[in-house]
LUMRODREN-348283 format. One record per residue (C-alpha): residue number from 0; chain; x, z, y; residue in three letters. Coordinates in steps of 0.25 Angstrom, whole numbers. Layout:
BEGIN
{i NUM | ch A | east X | up Z | north Y | aa ALA};
...
//
This chain:
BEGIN
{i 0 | ch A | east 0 | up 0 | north 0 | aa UNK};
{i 1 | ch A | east 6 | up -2 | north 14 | aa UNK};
{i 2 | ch A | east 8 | up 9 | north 24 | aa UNK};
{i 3 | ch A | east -2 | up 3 | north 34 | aa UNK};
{i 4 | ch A | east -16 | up 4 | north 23 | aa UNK};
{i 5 | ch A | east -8 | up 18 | north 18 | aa UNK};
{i 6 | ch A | east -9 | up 24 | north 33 | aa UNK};
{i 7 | ch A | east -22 | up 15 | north 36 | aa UNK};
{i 8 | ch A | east -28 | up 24 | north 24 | aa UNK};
{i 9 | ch A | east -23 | up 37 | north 25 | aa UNK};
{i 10 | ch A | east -29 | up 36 | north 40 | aa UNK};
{i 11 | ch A | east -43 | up 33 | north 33 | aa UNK};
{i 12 | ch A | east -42 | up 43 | north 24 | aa UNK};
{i 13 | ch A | east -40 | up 55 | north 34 | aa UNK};
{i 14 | ch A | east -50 | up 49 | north 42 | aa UNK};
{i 15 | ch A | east -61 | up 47 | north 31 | aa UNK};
{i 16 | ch A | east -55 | up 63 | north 26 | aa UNK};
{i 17 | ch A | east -57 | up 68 | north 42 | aa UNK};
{i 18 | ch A | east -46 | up 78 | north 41 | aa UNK};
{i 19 | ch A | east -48 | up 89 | north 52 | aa UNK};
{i 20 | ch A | east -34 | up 93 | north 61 | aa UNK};
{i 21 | ch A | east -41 | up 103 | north 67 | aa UNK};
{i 22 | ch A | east -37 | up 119 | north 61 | aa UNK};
{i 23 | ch A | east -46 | up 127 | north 54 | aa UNK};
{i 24 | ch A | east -50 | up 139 | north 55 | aa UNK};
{i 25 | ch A | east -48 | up 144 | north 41 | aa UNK};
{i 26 | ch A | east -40 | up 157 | north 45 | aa UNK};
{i 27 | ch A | east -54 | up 161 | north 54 | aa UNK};
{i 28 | ch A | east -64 | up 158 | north 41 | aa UNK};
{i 29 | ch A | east -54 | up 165 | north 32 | aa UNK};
{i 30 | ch A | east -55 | up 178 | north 39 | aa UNK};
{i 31 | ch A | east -69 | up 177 | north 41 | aa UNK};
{i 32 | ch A | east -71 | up 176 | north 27 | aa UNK};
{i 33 | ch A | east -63 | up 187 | north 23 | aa UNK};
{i 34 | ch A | east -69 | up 195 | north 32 | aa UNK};
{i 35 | ch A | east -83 | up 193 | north 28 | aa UNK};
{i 36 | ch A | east -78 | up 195 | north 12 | aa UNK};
{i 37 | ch A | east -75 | up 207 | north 17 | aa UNK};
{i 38 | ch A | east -88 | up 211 | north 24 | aa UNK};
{i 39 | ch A | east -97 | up 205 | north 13 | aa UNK};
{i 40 | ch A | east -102 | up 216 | north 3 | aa UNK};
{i 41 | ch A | east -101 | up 207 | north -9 | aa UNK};
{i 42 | ch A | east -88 | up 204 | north -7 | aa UNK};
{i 43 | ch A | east -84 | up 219 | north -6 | aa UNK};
{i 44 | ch A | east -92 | up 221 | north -20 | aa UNK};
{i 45 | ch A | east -85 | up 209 | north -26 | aa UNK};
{i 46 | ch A | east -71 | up 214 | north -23 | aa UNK};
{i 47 | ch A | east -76 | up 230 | north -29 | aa UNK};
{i 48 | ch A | east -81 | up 224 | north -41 | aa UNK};
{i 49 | ch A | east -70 | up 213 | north -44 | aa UNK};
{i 50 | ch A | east -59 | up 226 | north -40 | aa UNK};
{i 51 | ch A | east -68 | up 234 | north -52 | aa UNK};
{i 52 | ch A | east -67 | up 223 | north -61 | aa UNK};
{i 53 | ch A | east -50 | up 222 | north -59 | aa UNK};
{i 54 | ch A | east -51 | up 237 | north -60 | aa UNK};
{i 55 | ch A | east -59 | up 236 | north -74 | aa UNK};
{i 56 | ch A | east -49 | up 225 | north -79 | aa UNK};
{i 57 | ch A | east -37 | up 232 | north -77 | aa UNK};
{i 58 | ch A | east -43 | up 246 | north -83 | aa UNK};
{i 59 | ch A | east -45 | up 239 | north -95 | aa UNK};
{i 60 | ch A | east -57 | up 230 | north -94 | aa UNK};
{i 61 | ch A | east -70 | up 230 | north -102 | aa UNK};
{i 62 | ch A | east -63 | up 231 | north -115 | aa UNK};
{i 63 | ch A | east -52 | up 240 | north -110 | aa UNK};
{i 64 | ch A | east -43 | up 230 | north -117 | aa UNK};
{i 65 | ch A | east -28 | up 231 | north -113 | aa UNK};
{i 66 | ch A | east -25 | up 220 | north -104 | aa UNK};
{i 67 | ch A | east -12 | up 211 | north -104 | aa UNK};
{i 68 | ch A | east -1 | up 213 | north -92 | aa UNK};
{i 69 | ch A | east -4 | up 200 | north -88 | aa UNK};
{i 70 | ch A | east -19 | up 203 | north -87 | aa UNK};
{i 71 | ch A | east -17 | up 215 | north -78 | aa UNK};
{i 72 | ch A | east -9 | up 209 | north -71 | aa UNK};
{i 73 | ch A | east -19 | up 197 | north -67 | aa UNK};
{i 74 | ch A | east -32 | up 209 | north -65 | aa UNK};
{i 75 | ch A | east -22 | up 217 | north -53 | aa UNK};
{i 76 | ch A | east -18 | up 202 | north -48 | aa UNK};
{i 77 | ch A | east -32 | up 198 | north -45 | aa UNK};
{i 78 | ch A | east -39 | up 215 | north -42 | aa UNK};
{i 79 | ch A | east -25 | up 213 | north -30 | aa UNK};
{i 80 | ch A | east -30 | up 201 | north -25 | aa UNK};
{i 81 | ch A | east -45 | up 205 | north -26 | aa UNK};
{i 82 | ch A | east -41 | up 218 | north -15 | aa UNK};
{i 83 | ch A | east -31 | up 211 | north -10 | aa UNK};
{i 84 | ch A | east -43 | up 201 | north -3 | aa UNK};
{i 85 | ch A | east -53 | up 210 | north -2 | aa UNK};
{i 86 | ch A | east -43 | up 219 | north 6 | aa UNK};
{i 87 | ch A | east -40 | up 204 | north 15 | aa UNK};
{i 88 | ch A | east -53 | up 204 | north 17 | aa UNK};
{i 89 | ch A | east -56 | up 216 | north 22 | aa UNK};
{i 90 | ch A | east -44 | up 216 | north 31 | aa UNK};
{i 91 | ch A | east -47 | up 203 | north 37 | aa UNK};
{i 92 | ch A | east -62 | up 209 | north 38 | aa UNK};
{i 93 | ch A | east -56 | up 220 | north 46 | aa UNK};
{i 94 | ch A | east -47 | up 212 | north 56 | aa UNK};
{i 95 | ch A | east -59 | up 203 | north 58 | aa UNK};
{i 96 | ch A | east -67 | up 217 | north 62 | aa UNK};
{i 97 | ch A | east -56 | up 222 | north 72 | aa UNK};
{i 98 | ch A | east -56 | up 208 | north 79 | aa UNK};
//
């Protein structure tokens, strides 16, 4: 293909795509978002009840079955990043409410 028809397309191609230059906002809604998580009452009972559930799991489960290392390892993993974003979104709840 020649150079000219490869630019001519690639010209057509954004115009047909209509890519926006302009900047989103996306840092704005993000905050927003995380802050209403946080407000909302079933997120709050969501992050209790999933907690329980990882607290269940590494006592032991239903069975009370011992559990491989690995296993462990992947219940803690996922019960630190369950707090570690509820407690994101109640901080970025409670800079939104000092502003």
């Amino acid at each position: 293909m020649n150079t000219i028809l490869k630019g001519f397309l690639i010209k057509l191609l954004f115009r047909l795509i209509d890519v926006s230059t302009e900047p989103l906002d996306t840092d704005k809604n993000i905050k927003r978002w995380l802050a209403g998580n946080w407000q909302d009452k079933g997120f709050q009972e969501y992050i209790k009840r999933r907690d329980r559930r990882f607290l269940i799991e590494l006592a032991g489960g239903m069975g009370m079955v011992e559990k491989k290392h690995d296993d462990y390892v992947r219940i803690i993993g996922q019960r630190w990043e369950l707090l570690r974003f509820a407690d994101y979104c109640k901080r970025t709840f409670e800079d939104t409410q000092k502003k």
